[in-house]
C-alpha positions in Angstrom: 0.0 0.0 0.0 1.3 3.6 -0.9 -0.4 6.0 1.1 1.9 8.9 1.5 1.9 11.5 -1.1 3.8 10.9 -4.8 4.9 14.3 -6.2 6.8 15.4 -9.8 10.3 16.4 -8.9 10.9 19.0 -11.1 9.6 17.1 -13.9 6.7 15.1 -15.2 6.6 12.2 -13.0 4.4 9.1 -13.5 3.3 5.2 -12.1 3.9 2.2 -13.7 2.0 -0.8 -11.8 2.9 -4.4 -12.4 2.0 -6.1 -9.5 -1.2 -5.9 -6.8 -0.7 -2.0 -5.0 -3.5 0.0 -2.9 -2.9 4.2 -3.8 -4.3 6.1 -0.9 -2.3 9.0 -1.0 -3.2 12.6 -1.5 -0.7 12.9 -4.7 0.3 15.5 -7.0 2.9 13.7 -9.7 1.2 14.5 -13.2 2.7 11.7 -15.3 -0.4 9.7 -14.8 -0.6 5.6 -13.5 0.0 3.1 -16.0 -1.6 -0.3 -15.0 0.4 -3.5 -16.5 -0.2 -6.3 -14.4 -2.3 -6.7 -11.5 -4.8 -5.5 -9.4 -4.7 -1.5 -8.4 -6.8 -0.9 -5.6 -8.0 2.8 -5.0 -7.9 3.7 -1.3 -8.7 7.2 -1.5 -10.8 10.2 -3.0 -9.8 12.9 -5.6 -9.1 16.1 -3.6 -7.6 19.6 -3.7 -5.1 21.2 -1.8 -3.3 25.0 -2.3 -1.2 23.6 -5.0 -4.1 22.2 -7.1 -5.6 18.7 -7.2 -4.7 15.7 -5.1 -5.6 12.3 -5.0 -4.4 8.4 -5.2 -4.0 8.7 -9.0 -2.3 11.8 -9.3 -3.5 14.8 -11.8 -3.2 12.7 -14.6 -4.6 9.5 -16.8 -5.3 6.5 -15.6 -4.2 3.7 -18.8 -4.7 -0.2 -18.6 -2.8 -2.4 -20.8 -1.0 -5.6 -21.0 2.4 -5.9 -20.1 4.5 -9.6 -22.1 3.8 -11.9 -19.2 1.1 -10.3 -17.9 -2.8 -10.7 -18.6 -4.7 -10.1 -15.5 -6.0 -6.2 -14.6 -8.1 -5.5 -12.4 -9.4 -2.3 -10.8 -11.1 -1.7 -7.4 -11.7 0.9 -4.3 -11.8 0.9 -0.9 -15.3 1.6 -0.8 -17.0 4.6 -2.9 -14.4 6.7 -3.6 -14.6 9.9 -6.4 -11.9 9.9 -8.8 -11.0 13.6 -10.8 -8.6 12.4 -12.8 
């Protein structure tokens, strides 16, 4: 589980997934979360802060795709969560 906050560090940061992980982080990184393998679990809602918008995907895209190797995805929350991205 990731729950403390992913930033960009001085760039455009991003999230590639390839195994099971839980986001429940208030994040900023902008780079988006790129879901290859496994199940992503969603802990957390979308949510602003001074700096702009937070939330356990980032500010940007969420993409599933298949990774060589790897053919199950899967996506699910911690209960209902609201996503901004």
């Amino acid at each position: 589980m990731l729950s403390g906050t992913i930033s960009d560090s001085g760039g455009t940061g991003g999230l590639d997934v390839y195994s099971s992980t839980t986001l429940k982080g208030n994040s900023t990184f902008s780079g988006g979360v790129n879901l290859y393998r496994g199940m992503l679990t969603i802990g957390s809602s979308s949510g602003s802060s001074a700096t702009g918008s937070t939330g356990p995907l980032g500010t940007g895209p969420l993409t599933i795709s298949s990774s060589a190797g790897g053919s199950f995805r899967g996506l699910a929350t911690l209960g209902t969560q609201t996503i901004a991205n």
